[in-house]
Steps between C-alpha positions, in 0.01 A plus 500: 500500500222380739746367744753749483255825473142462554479203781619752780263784378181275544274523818196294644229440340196620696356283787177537352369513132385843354146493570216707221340823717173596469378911531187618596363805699239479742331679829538345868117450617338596807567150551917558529525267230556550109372276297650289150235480232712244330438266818214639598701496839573766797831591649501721799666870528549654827248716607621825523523483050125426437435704286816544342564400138752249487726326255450099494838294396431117489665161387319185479663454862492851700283828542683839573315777520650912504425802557721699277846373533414349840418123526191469772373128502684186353296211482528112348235479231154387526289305301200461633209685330355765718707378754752727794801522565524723840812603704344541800716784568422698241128551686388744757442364789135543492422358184725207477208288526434614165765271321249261597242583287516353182225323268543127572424649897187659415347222299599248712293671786217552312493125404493444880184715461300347264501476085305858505765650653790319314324620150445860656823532629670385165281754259628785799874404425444527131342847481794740548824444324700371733395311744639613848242819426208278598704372808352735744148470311539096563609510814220718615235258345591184652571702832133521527518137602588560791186710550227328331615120486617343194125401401391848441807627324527241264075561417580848481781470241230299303307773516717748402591294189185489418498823472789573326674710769903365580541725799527476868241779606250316271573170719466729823181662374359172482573408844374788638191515315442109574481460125747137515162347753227551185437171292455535153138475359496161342157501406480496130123462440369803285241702615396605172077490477383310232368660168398387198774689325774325657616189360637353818808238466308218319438734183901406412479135575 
């Protein structure tokens, strides 16, 4: 029955194994990139769709992304946590340098600044959500470099850790103000006049 029947009914079998898709929804960033929770990983959209919502399809192999029934980006997967993966294309011309930018960048500048800056830098990158909304925040920050010297920013990020305030117009207002030049009062000898009501430190000896 095979032989005589079936045999000359059969076709190929596929080139390539059925592959498991994954479905998600997301929004292409100001960035021109969407980004995969899962991988904590971006995949750029071209720019005319930020914005837009858009329906993710992946395999453990490839990223398409649509727009409705059209496919606009295919990408091969990336693993690499809160890492890019940019079609330059799919960038305006004036903002391609952006693909650029990612968080390995950033820290590895401020570490060329000095361990302030590093720490600062890191806590900045860790306030909003997702990361690439702190680019332009970074960027400006270890910009001031360029101004100031990489002495004085790095002493003014101390400062502004000290007091509590991840932001770059804290680190500028520093600058300006000359706040990164003041040493810190070391002097811990109390002033307190002596009285025969206080017990001093050798009372709990």
């Amino acid at each position: 029955m095979f032989e005589s029947i079936e045999k000359q009914e059969l076709t190929a079998l596929p080139v390539e194994s059925y592959r498991l898709r994954q479905y998600v929804m997301g929004t292409v960033y100001k960035t021109s990139h969407i980004y995969i929770s899962k991988d904590k990983h971006h995949y750029s959209v071209p720019y005319n769709y930020i914005g837009k919502k858009v329906r993710i399809i992946y395999t453990k192999d490839t990223v398409e992304i649509y727009l409705k029934q059209k496919r606009i980006a295919l990408h091969k997967r990336g693993l690499k946590r809160y890492g890019y993966t940019t079609d330059p294309s799919h960038m305006p011309s004036t903002h391609r340098y952006v693909a650029d930018w990612n968080p390995e960048k950033f820290l590895n500048w401020a570490d060329a600044i000095g361990d302030h800056c590093k720490t600062f830098i890191t806590l900045l990158l860790a306030k909003r959500q997702h990361p690439e909304q702190s680019y332009k925040s970074c960027a400006g920050v270890l910009g001031l470099a360029k101004k100031v010297g990489k002495d004085r920013l790095d002493n003014a990020c101390k400062r502004a850790l000290d007091y509590e305030r991840i932001n770059y117009q804290s680190v500028k207002s520093i600058l300006e103000k000359g706040l990164d030049a003041i040493q810190e009062d070391t002097n811990t000898e109390s002033n307190i006049p002596k009285h025969t009501n206080i017990r001093g430190g050798n009372y709990y000896k």
